[in-house]
Steps between C-alpha positions, in 0.01 A plus 500: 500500500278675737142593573535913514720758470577545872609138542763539192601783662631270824653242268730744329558701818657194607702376187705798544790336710492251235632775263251374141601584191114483377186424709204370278162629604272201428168662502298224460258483771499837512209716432527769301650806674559860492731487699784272325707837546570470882687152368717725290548724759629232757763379348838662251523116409461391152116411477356233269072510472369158389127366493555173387217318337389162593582330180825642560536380856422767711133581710342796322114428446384806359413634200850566201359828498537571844821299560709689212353820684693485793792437295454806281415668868844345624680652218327854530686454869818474372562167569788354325448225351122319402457154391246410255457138343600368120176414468311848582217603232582802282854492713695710247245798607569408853840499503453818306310668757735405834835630331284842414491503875855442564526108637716253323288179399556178575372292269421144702432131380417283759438113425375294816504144337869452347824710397465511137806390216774715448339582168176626641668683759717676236128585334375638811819715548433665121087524540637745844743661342288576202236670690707758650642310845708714702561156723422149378362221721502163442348250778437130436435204742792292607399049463892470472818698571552509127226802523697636734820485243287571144405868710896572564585399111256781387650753726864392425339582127333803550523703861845655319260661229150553725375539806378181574395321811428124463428189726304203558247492834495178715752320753707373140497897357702611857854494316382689220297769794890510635729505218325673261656848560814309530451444080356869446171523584396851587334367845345232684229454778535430852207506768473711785517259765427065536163478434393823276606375165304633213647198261610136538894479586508853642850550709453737783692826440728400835572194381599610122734717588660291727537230230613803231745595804665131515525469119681844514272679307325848637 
């Protein structure tokens, strides 16, 4: 999550020896560029563009117009992947309107306060499958480590039949940030380095594949 295009540039030109299957693009305090393109252009990596909302727990302050723009202009540049929220107005147009442009949409629900029941995370899982998700994400708030386990019952469930990426934030949601590719999910998140965490429980790239290298997993 950086201030300009040069500075993202930097970030990714050093996450190369860390070999990333995706790099997520958090354009949040960002202003609108023409020049998202030179981002492309750095980098073969898998790139994901996000501009997370506030009420979704990212920094964005601008108008929706303007933050779906620079997704639409982050698809236009061939990024891979964009992430737009459940909760998006008109989002069936939206979604509509990235895949014309070649990205595959995640659809994202982020919920700051709690992990919700299994039941309303199944409900979740349906509403983003319904509106055309190429990847589902489901993020709750861990206040126990049985968050951490409802998250890896839904993707022992589902991750077999969608591509679905699911976890709870916080110091209690860590297991569910590890395992959860362990019990299908397509990915997970790791930060860049101690200290540049773009969400709560965050495992530096370094140190997750370490772990995922003493559990015997790749």
């Amino acid at each position: 999550m950086e201030r300009n295009v040069k500075e993202a540039i930097k970030v990714l030109r050093r996450l190369e020896p860390q070999n990333p299957d995706f790099v997520e693009i958090r354009f949040d305090l960002m202003k609108p560029r023409s020049d998202i393109s030179e981002i492309r252009n750095a980098t073969d990596r898998r790139l994901i563009a996000t501009n997370r909302r506030k009420d979704q727990g990212g920094l964005f302050s601008g108008t929706e117009e303007n933050r779906l723009a620079t997704l639409m202009q982050a698809a236009e540049e061939a990024f891979d992947y964009v992430d737009v929220e459940l909760n998006t107005y008109n989002l069936g147009q939206r979604v509509h309107g990235l895949k014309r442009h070649g990205a595959n949409v995640i659809i994202s629900y982020h919920n700051e306060r709690s992990t919700p029941s299994q039941d309303a995370l199944e409900s979740v899982l349906e509403r983003e499958k319904r509106v055309g998700a190429d990847v589902c994400k489901i993020v709750g708030t861990a206040r126990s480590y049985d968050d951490s386990l409802r998250c890896l019952v839904l993707l022992s469930k589902h991750a077999r039949r969608s591509r679905l990426v699911c976890f709870s934030m916080g110091r209690m949601g860590i297991p569910s940030r590890l395992l959860s590719p362990l019990f299908g999910a397509y990915f997970t998140f790791a930060s860049y380095g101690t200290g540049r965490e773009t969400a709560s429980g965050q495992i530096p790239i370094k140190k997750l594949r370490a772990l995922y290298s003493e559990l015997g997993s790749s």
